[in-house]
N, C-alpha and C positions, 0 to 999 in steps of 0.2 A: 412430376412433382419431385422437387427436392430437399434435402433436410435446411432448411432456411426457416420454417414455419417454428421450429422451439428451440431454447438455447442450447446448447453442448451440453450434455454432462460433464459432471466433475470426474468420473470417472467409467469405463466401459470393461467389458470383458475381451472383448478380440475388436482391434483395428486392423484392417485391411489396406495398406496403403496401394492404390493404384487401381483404375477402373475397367482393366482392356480383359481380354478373352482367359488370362490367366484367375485373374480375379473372379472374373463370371463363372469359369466352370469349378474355381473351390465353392462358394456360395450356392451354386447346384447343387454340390455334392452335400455339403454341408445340411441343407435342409432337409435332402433325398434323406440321410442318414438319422436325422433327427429334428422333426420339426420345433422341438422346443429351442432351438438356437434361433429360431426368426426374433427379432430384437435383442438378441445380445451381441451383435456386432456394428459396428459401421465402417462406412468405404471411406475414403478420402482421396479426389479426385479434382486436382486445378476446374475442369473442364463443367463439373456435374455433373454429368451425361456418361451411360457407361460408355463402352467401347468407342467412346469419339474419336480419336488417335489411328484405331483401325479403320473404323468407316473414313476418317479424312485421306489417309495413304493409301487405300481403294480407291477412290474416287482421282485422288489428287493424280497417281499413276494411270488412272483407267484401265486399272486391272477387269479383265470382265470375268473371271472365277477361280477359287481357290485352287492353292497347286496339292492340298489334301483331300482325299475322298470324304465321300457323304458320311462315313461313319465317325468322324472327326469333329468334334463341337461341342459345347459345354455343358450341356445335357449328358444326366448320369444313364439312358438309357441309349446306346449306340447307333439306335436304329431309329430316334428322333424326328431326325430332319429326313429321313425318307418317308416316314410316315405325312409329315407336312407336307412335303415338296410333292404328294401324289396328284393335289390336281394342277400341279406344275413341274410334269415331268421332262419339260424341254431346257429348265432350267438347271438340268444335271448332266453336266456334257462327257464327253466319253473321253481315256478309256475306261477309266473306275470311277462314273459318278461323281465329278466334282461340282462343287456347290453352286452355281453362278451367285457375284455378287452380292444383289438384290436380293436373293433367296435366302441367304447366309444372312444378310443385315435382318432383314424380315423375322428370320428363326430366331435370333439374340434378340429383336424388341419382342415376341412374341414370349418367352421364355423369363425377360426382363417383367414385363407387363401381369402372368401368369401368377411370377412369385411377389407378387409389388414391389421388388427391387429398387426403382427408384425412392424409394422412401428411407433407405439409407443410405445415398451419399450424402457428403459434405466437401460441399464445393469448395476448398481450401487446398494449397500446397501444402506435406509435409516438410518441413525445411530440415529438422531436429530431429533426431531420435535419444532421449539421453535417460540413458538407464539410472533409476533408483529404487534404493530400499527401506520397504516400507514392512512392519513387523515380520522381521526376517526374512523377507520375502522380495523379491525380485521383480519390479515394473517399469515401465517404461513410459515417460511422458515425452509425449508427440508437439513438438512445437510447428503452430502452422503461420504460414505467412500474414494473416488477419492480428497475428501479437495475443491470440490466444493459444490456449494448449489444454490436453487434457490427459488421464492416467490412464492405461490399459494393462490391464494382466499379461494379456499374448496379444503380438503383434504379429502378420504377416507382410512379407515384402513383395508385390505381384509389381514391379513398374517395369520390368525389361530389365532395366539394369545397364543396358548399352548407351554407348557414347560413340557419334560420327568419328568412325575413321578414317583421316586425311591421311594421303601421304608426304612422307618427308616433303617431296620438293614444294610443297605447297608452302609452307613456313620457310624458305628459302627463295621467295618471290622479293624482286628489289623492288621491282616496279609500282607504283600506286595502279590501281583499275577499278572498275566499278564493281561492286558488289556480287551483283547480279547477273555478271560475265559469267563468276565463278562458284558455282552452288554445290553442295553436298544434296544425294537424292533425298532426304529427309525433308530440302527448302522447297525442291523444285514442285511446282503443281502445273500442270499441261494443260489444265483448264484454262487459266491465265496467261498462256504464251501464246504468242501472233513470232511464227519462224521462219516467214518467205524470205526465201532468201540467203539463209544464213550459215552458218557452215558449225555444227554443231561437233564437239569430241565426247564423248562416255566413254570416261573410265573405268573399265571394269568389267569380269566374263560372268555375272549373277544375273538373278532372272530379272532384278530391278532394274539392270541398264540395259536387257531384253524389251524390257516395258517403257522403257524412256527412247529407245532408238524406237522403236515400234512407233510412238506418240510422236516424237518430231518429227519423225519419217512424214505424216500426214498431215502437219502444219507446216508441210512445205522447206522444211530441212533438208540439206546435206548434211548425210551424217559421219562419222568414222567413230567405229568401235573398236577399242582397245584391249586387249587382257595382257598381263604378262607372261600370261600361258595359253596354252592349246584351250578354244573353249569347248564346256563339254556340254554333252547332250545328257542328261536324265531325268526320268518322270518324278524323282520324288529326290530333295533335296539331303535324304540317307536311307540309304537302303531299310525297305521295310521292316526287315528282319531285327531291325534294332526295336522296332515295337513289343515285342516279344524277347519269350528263352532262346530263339533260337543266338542272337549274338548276346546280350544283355545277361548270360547264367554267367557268361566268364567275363566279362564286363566286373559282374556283381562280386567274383569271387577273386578279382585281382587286388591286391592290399596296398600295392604302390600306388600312391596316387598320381606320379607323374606319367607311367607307364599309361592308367586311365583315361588321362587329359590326351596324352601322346593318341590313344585307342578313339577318341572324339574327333581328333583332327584328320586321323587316317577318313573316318568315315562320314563326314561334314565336306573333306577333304575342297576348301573353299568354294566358291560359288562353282553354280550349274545352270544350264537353259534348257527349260523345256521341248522335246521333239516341236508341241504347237509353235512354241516361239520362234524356235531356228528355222522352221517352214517359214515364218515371215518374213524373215532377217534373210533368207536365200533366195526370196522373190523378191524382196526390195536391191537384194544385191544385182539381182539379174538384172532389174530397171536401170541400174547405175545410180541409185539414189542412197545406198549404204557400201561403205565399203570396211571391212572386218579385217583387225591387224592382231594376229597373235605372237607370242615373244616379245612384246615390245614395252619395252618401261620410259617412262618418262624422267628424265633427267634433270632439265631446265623449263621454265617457260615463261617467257617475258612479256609482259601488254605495251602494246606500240602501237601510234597508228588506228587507236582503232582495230584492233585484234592481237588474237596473241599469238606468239608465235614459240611453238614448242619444239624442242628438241629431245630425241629417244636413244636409249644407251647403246645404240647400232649407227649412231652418227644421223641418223633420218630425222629430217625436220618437215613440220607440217603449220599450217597459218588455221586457224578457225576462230570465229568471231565469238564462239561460247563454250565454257568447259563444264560438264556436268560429270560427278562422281557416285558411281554407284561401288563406294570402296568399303559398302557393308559399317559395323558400329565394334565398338569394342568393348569385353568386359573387363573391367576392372577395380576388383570389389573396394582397394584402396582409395581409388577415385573419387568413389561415391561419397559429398560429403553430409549424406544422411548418417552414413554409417559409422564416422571418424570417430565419437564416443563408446559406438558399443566394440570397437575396435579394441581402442585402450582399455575397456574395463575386462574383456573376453576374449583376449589374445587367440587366434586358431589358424590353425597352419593356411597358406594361403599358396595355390600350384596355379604360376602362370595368370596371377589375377584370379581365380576363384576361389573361392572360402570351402574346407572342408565340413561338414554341416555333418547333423547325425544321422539315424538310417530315416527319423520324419522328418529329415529336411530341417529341422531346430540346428540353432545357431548351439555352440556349444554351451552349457555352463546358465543358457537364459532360453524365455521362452520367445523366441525370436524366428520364424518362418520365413523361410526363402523359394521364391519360385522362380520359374524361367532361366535364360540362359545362366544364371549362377548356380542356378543348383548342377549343375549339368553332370559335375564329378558324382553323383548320387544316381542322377536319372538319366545321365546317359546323353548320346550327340543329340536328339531327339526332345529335349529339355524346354528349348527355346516355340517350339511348337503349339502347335493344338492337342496334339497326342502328349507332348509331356507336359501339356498342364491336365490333362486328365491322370497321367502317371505320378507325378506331383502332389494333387487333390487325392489321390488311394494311400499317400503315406500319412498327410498334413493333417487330415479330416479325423482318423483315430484317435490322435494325438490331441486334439480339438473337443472332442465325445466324450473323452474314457479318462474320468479322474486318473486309473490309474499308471496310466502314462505322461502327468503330469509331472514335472519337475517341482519335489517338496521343497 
């Protein structure tokens, strides 16, 4: 069930914008901390359905289990989902317990269902966010794509926040081609592709074009994977230690904030492949059914004939009937154009496309909540995650609870 059965309020205390695993686990937390918040928020979510977005991009990749351990997930108690998953222990695969799929989607309806979550979304786009003031006082009406809108005290932003990133050559294409040749990982779904036959390139050394060579490998693709780098092998896409003091004390105690952003990049240090993955990607190598190009950039690439034909900045050229981009999303909080009003009204420094936010994650100067990959100069490379939306939800939640950390 979703909020469709009575009309909007004219006005709300905390809007939530966004329904995926960052959203889930503040509203966890949020209740865990105090049950009288159930009905003074609502969600807003295109979709209506929480986490749809995640369950579609699991499925759509055929990812079969998460690359964070069981103690990771939107539950305020850590040990949750091993408690569930106990008479489903095959469903946590080694080496630390990760979640399978199904297991993980299971635990979020379960946990959804539990707290009757579904009973506040609203199935609408935010398009607007545009701050006003009302007896002295500072709110925010949320304009949604239906041409309705409504008032909120405090707003949180849980949407991602990222935007597919293509690279340059891609906008430097003369040639017309079809659509569907050329996809960013976001479009592609594996369930829908039939690839006898065809000669496939992935862009890119993430675990997402692990999981897309992986998928077309088996419908019968040639494939060729690409990185501009060496690709790497690690189990967790930043070192653990950032979940903790152990890196994050001096993280927290650096003031520069480009040096911090600088401190995210070192240890994000772009994409990585799982040890499971690279075992498959070195057995499909062995068949001669994948073949892995590191150093290699792509320069040009024209559609002709009926495929295209790319050239790489070492002079090597290669012909493949389809390009898929696993070139990851970008943050870029100016982008965003929810955010272009509270920009102008609440001017705040901005390193490398992220907003500097305050120690709860509030936008400065409003009560304005940022989660995921933007907060990241606050919480860290670990931001965009599972684990920093639980790091996230321990600053947000206070702030949320406790008049008196509210902005008078």
């Amino acid at each position: 069930m979703v909020y469709t059965s009575a009309p909007l309020p004219k006005k709300i205390n905390i809007a939530i914008i966004g329904a995926g695993p960052h959203a889930l686990t503040l509203v966890s937390h949020l209740l865990q901390k105090s049950q009288k918040m159930q009905g003074k928020f609502l969600v807003f979510d295109q979709s209506g359905q929480w986490m749809s977005q995640w369950f579609h991009a699991f499925a759509a990749l055929e990812i079969p289990h998460l690359r964070s351990p069981a103690v990771h997930h939107p539950d305020p108690n850590p040990f949750a989902l091993r408690s569930f998953a106990e008479s489903r222990p095959t469903e946590l695969h080694p080496p630390y317990d990760l979640p399978g799929t199904q297991l993980f989607q299971d635990f979020c309806l379960h946990l959804i269902n539990k707290q009757q979550l579904d009973k506040c979304i609203v199935p609408t786009r935010v398009t607007r966010l545009e701050p006003i003031t009302q007896m002295r006082k500072i709110y925010f009406r949320l304009w949604l794509d239906n041409g309705d809108s409504v008032i909120a005290r405090r707003v949180v932003m849980a949407t991602g926040g990222g935007t597919p990133h293509l690279p340059d050559w891609v906008s430097q294409i003369s040639t017309p081609y079809p659509q569907d040749r050329l996809s960013h990982s976001h479009d592609v779904d594996l369930r829908s592709c039939s690839l006898a036959g065809e000669r496939v390139l992935i862009v890119g050394g993430g675990l997402t074009s692990g999981h897309l060579a992986v998928g077309a490998v088996a419908r019968g693709a040639q494939v060729r994977l690409m990185a501009r780098r060496d690709f790497q092998e690690k189990l967790f896409d930043a070192d653990p230690g950032w979940l903790g003091p152990k890196y994050l004390k001096k993280f927290s105690a650096e003031t520069d904030w480009q040096k911090r952003w600088q401190m995210i990049q070192q240890a994000r240090n772009g994409g990585s492949l799982t040890p499971a993955i690279m075992m498959q990607l070195r057995r499909a190598c062995r068949k001669g059914k994948i073949s892995l190009h590191e150093q290699c950039q792509i320069v040009e690439a024209i559609w002709q004939d009926d495929y295209w034909q790319v050239r790489c900045h070492d002079g090597a050229e290669y012909q493949c009937t389809r390009i898929w981009l696993g070139t990851g999303t970008k943050l870029e909080v100016r982008a965003n154009p929810m955010l272009r009003e509270v920009l102008d009204s609440f001017p705040t420094a901005i390193v490398n496309g992220l907003p500097v936010l305050d120690a709860y994650l509030r936008w400065p100067r409003c009560e304005l909540f940022v989660m995921g990959g933007l907060a990241a100069l606050q919480v860290g490379p670990v931001a965009r995650n599972l684990s920093g939306a639980r790091m996230a939800s321990d600053r947000i939640v206070p702030a949320l609870t406790k008049p008196s950390l509210a902005l008078v």
